[in-house]
C-alpha positions, 0 to 999 in steps of 0.5 A: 488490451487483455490483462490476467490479474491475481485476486487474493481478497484475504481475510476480514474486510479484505474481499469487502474491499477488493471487490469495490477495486475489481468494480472501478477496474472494470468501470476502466475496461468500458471507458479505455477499451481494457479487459481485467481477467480475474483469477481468486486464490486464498492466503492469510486465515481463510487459507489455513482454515481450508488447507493449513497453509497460509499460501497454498501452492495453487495461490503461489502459481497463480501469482506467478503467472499473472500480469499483476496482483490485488490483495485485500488484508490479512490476519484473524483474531484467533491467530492475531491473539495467539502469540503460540500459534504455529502457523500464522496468517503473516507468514503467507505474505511473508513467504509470497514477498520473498517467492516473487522476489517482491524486494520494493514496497512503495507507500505514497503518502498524501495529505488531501485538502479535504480530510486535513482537519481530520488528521492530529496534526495541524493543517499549516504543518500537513498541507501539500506533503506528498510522499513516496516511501520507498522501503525494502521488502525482502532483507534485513532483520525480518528475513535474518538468521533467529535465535533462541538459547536453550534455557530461553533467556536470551533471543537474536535476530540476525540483520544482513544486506548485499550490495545488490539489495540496496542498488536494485532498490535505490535505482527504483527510488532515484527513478521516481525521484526524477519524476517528481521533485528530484529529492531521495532522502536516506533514512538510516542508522549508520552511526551504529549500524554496519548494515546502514554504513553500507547502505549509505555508502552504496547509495552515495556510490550509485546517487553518481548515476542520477546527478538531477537528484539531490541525495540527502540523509537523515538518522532513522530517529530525527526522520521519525521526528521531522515526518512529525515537524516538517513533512512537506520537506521530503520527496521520496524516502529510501530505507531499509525493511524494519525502518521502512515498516516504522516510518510508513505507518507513522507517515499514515496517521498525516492524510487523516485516514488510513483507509486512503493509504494504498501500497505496490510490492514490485519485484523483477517480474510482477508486482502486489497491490494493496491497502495498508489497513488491517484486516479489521474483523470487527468490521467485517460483512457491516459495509463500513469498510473504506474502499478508497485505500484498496480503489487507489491500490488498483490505480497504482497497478494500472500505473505498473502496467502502464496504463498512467491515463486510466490510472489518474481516472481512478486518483480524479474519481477518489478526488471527487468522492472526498469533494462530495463526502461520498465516503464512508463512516470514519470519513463522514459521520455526519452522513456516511455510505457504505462500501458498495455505494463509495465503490459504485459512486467511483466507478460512476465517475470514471464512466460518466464524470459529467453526469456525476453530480447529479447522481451525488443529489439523487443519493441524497434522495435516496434515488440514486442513478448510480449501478 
């Protein structure tokens, strides 16, 4: 099969790690008989560097017109540290989330056996979480009127959410739900939120239609706190766009690094790929950027195209890079790789999972097989 995907490595270490992703893609087409067609486009601070807008309109179309998009990360010092600045980075994303209709983010979250003692929370309490947060991407506060009076004195930020917000969201989250241990969880306000009354009310109404899953619901709060005590006890996690981005990035610190942490932004006709991780300029051009966030971002697409063999390919190929501490820097200190080599070392294994090992010894001899 032929795909067109829509490449925006972005700024910082972005194209560092995108490229290792577009590696492990290509490593798919040899094995499953696929070809990945790959078109650039620029967004975030490289974007306003060139053409003052941080989504040019050529990005826009090509998103559109592609089967799936794989981005890296945004964001710049120079804008990052001036809260004045006019034309921000951010607003790219923003504008092409809300352009594409992109209303789902999905954040799996999973505690890997070998980097449990890496995470600060203990190992009793972290191992076997394996959870899929489902957080609206377009509505609520982030999306909502702004205000600013005229003295400058007092601020607004409006929150609204239809009905039909909340349901085409809900039936993605109850969908996955069944595929995995049949569990949504709620996560809202609705002891002083309307906006989170009728979330909970439509979800109640629409749970009706998914009778195999149990619905359950939690004040935003206490599921803070128990993501802390007691991860393992939830499933999927449904919820709004600001408790979404809370919850998500709290999740993160529980698999032990936050360069494993991948992400899909799904709407009606395409869907975004990506690494949670910032943009981390001080990283950038050193080869110690982890690229297993952003490899594990383009098996979630394989995933939205269908492709669910060739995606578990890529999720074995990342198992096995841990097993073997074919990793970089802020996952192995003691002998750390570098960004080319753990891509190449992924893309290796999708290839050629028997002769893998092998190659594991000869990059300890420094002659490694791998290309």
């Amino acid at each position: 099969m032929k795909y067109n995907i829509a490449v925006i490595p972005g700024d910082g270490i972005g194209p560092e790690v995108t490229e290792q992703a577009k590696k492990v893609l290509n490593a798919v087409g040899v094995v499953y008989n696929h070809t990945f067609i790959y078109d650039e486009g620029l967004m975030g601070a490289c974007a306003i560097d060139e053409t003052g807008n941080p989504l040019p309109n050529d990005t826009l179309e090509l998103c559109k017109r592609s089967d799936a998009i794989l981005f890296g990360a945004i964001g710049d010092p120079k804008y990052d540290n001036d809260p004045s600045a006019k034309v921000r980075p951010e607003q790219g994303l923003l504008k092409l989330r809300k352009e594409l209709g992109l209303f789902c983010n999905v954040r799996p979250v999973k505690a890997y056996d070998k980097l449990i003692e890496k995470s600060p929370l203990k190992k009793e309490i972290i191992s076997g979480t394996d959870i899929s947060i489902f957080r609206e991407l377009t509505g609520g506060i982030y999306f909502g009127i702004k205000e600013l009076s005229d003295d400058g004195k007092v601020a607004f930020d409006g929150c609204s959410y239809s009905v039909e917000e909340i349901e085409r969201i809900a039936h993605l989250a109850f969908l996955e739900a069944r595929k995995r241990s049949s569990k949504v969880t709620l996560v809202d306000k609705a002891n002083v939120l309307e906006t989170s009354r009728l979330w909970r009310k439509t979800v109640t109404k629409l749970a009706k239609q998914y009778p195999d899953v149990s619905l359950e619901f939690l004040f935003v709060d206490n599921a803070a706190m128990q993501l802390i005590l007691n991860p393992k006890q939830f499933d999927v996690i449904l919820t709004e766009n600001l408790f979404g981005d809370i919850i998500s990035d709290e999740a993160s610190v529980i698999g032990g690094s936050i360069g494993l942490l991948a992400s899909a932004s799904i709407g009606d006709s395409t869907a975004l790929f990506e690494p949670i991780h910032g943009s981390y300029p001080q990283a950038k051009g050193k080869g110690i950027a982890n690229p297993l966030a952003s490899i594990l971002s383009a098996a979630m697409l394989l995933n939205h195209l269908g492709l669910v063999e060739e995606a578990k390919a890529i999720e074995r190929a990342v198992e096995k890079s841990l097993e073997l501490e074919i990793t970089t820097v802020d996952i192995n200190s003691d002998k750390p790789f570098s960004t080319t080599v753990a891509g190449d070392f992924i893309a290796d294994y999708v290839q050629n999972q028997q002769d893998t090992d092998m190659n594991f010894q000869n990059i300890y001899l420094g002659q490694s097989t791998i290309i």
